[in-house]
N, C-alpha and C positions, 0 to 999 in steps of 0.2 A: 504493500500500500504506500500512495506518495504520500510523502508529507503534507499535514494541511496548515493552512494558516491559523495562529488561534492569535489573539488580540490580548496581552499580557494585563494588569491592572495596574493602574499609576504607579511607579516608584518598583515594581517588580521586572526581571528580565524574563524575557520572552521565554515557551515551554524552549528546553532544547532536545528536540527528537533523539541524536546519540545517547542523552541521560535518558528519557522515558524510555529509551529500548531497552537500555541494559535495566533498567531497575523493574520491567516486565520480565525480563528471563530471570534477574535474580532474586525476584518474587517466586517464581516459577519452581525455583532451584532449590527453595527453601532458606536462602537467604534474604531476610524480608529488609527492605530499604527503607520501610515504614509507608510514609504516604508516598505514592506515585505521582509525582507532579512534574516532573523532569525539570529539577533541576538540582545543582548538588546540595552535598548538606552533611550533618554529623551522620546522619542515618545512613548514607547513601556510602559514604566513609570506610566505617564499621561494617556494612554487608560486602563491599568491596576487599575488605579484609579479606574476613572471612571466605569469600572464594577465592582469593589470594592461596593461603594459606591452604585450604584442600587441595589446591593445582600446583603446588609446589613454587611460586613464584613468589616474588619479591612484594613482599606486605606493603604496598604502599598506600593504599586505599585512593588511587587514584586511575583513570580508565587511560590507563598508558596502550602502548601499543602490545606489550605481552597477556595483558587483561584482555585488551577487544580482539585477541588472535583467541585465547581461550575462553572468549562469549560466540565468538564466533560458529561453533556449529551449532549453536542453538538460535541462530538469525532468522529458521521461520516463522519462531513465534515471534510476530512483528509488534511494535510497539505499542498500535492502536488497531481497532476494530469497529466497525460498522454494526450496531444491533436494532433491530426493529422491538419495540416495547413491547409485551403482552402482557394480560391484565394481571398476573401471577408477580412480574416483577414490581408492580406497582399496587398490590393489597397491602393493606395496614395490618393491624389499628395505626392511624396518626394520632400522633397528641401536641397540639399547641395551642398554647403556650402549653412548657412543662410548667405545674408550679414549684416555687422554688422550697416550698413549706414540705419538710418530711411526711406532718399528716397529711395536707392535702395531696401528697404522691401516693398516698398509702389508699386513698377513697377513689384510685385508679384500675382499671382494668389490669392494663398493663401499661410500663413505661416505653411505649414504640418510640418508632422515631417521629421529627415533628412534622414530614413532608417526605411526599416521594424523592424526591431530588436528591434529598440526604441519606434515602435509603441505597437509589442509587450507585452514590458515592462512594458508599460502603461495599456497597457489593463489586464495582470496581475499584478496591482497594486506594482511595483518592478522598476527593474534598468536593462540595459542592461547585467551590469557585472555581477548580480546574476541569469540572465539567462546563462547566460558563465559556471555560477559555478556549474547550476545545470545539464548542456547539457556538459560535458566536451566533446572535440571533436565530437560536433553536429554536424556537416556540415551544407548546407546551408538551408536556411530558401526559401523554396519552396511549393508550394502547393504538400500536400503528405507526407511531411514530419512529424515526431513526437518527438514532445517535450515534458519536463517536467515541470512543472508552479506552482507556488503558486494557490493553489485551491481555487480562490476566486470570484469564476464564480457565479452569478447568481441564484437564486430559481425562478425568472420571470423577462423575460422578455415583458409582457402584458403591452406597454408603452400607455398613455392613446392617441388616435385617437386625439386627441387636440394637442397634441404636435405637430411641425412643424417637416417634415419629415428627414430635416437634424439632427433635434437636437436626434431627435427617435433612427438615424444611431449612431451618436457621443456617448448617453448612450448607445449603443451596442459595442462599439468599445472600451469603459472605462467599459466594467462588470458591470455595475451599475444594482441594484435591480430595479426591477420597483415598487414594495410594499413597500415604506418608511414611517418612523411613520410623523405624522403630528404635525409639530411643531408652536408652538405659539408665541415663544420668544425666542431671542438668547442673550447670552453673552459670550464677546470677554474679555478674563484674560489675561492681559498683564504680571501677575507675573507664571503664569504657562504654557506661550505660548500656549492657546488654543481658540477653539470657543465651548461653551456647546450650545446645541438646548434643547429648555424645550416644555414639551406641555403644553395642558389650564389647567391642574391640577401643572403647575410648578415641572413635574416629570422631570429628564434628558433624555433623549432618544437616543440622539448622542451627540459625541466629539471629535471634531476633530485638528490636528495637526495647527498651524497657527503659521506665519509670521508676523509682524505689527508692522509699525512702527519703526524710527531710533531719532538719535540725531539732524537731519536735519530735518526729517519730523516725529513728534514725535505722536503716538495714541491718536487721539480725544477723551481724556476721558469726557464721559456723557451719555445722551441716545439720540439714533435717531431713524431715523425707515429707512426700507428697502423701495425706491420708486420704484423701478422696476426692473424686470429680465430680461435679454438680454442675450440670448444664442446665440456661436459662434456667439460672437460680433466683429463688425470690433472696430479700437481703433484708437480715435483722437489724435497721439503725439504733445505733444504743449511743447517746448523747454524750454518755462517759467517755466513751473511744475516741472522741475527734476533739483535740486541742482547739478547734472554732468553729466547734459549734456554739447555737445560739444558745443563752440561758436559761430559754422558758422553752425551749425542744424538751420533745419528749420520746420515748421508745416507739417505735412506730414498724410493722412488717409492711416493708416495699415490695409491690408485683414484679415480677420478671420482663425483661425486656431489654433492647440495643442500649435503652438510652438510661437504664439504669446504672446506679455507683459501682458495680460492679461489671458491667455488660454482660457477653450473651454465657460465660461460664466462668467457676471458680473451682480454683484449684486449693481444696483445704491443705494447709502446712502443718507440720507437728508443733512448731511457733504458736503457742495461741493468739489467738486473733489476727493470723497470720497467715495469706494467702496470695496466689499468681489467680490474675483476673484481666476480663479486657475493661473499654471504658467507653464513655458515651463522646470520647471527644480525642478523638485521635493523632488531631495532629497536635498537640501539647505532650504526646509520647518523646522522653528522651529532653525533654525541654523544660519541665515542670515537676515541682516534685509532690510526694505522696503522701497518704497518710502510713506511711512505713511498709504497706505493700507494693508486689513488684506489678505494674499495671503494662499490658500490651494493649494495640490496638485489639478490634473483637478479633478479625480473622485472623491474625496470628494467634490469639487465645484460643481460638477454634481449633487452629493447626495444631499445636500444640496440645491440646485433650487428648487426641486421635495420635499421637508419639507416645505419649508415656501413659506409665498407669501406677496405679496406686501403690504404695512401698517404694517409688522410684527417688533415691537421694536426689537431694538440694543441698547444693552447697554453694555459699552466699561469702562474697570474696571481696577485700576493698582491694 
């Protein structure tokens, strides 16, 4: 596909096709660059590492010429793609406004997201505004309609018959592969903002962007292990946990949902109160800090369910 024009926003540089290709194959790879927007950045960095490092080449985290020789046979998955809407990718529930009050989240269905667009976004692993960038005067988002998207769809969707049929839906809705490598062992790098997944040979196999941890609620360093997985989990707010919250909050059980404090799955830690979760706001992954858990985007949270399993060490490293 040629390249198209997209119209950058004030004070931002234009997409650059070379970055959106390589951060769709190293999505693709299991190296997630975080959000897809071509352009560089600490995430984009970090996963260029990281394929670095499995290919035997020189760690620079930048797309030199031995990098885009070794992206190179995976040039078919091309950058961007052409999709026609149908009414599947564009069901709710919507919810806006979210409200910002714990109880009134709690007197919700569920916490979706606020608009198609952003669901979208999600499910091309991106941002509302760099679908903006690439649809310059799209119209609206209706079944029928065609867009342009970061090509980060899928090679199967074959989700195993054991998974719970929401959660089957939800990896459909976030592109997630259904064929992920099987991981043994994770570690969470508090100096390089990441989470590496290793398998039982201690090879890298994924890496993904991460959040974790602040000066208030500062990353458990040591080793734990994963006690369970909880998809499209509902989430118990308890006012004691968070250093700001409000005074007059109170305990409150939140619906499940994208756009919930936790996103679409949580990974319980032996740490009490202490877990790998994705977030309703993805691109502040790597940027912003936590309330002392390690927060991914969802569909790296997704990808990640589907690598490891329960018993599988955490070990959390400055």
């Amino acid at each position: 596909m040629a390249a198209q024009p997209a119209k950058a926003p004030t004070g931002k540089p234009p997409i650059d096709w070379t970055v959106l290709h390589a951060q769709v194959i190293l999505d693709s790879l299991g190296f997630s660059p975080g959000i897809v927007d071509g352009r560089e950045g600490q995430s984009l960095t970090a996963a260029l590492e990281a394929f670095q490092s499995t290919r035997g080449l020189e760690t620079t985290g930048e797309l030199d010429r031995a990098t885009l020789g070794a992206l190179y046979p995976y040039r078919a998955r091309r950058p961007a793609t052409r999709v026609t809407l149908d009414p599947a990718m564009l069901a709710g529930p919507f919810v806006s406004p979210i409200p910002k009050d714990p109880e009134d989240q709690a007197r919700l269905p569920a916490l979706g997201y606020t608009r198609p667009l952003e669901k979208l976004a999600e499910m091309f692993h991106t941002t509302p505004e760099i679908l903006v960038e690439l649809n310059p005067g799209g119209g609206g988002t209706a079944p029928g309609a065609t867009f342009l998207f970061p090509d980060v769809r899928p090679a199967s969707r074959d989700y195993s018959s054991e998974l719970k049929p929401e959660w089957r839906q939800t990896l459909t809705d976030l592109n997630v592969d259904a064929r992920q490598p099987a991981g043994d062992h994770i570690v969470v790098d508090k100096s390089e903002k990441v989470l590496k997944v290793f398998d039982a040979g201690d090879r890298l196999v994924a890496q993904f962007s991460a959040t974790m941890g602040s000066q208030h609620d500062p990353l458990p360093i040591g080793t734990w292990k994963i006690n369970a997985v909880d998809t499209n989990p509902k989430f118990h707010y308890n006012p004691d946990l968070f250093w700001d919250a409000e005074k007059d909050d109170e305990k409150a059980m939140l619906p499940p949902g994208p756009n919930g404090p936790v996103g679409v799955v949580w990974l319980d830690l032996s740490k009490e109160h202490y877990g790998i979760h994705g977030t309703p706001e993805p691109q502040t992954i790597g940027r912003t800090q936590s309330h002392g858990c390690i927060r991914l985007t969802n569909w790296d949270a997704a990808r990640l369910a589907l690598m490891v399993r329960p018993g599988a060490e955490a070990v959390f490293q400055e």
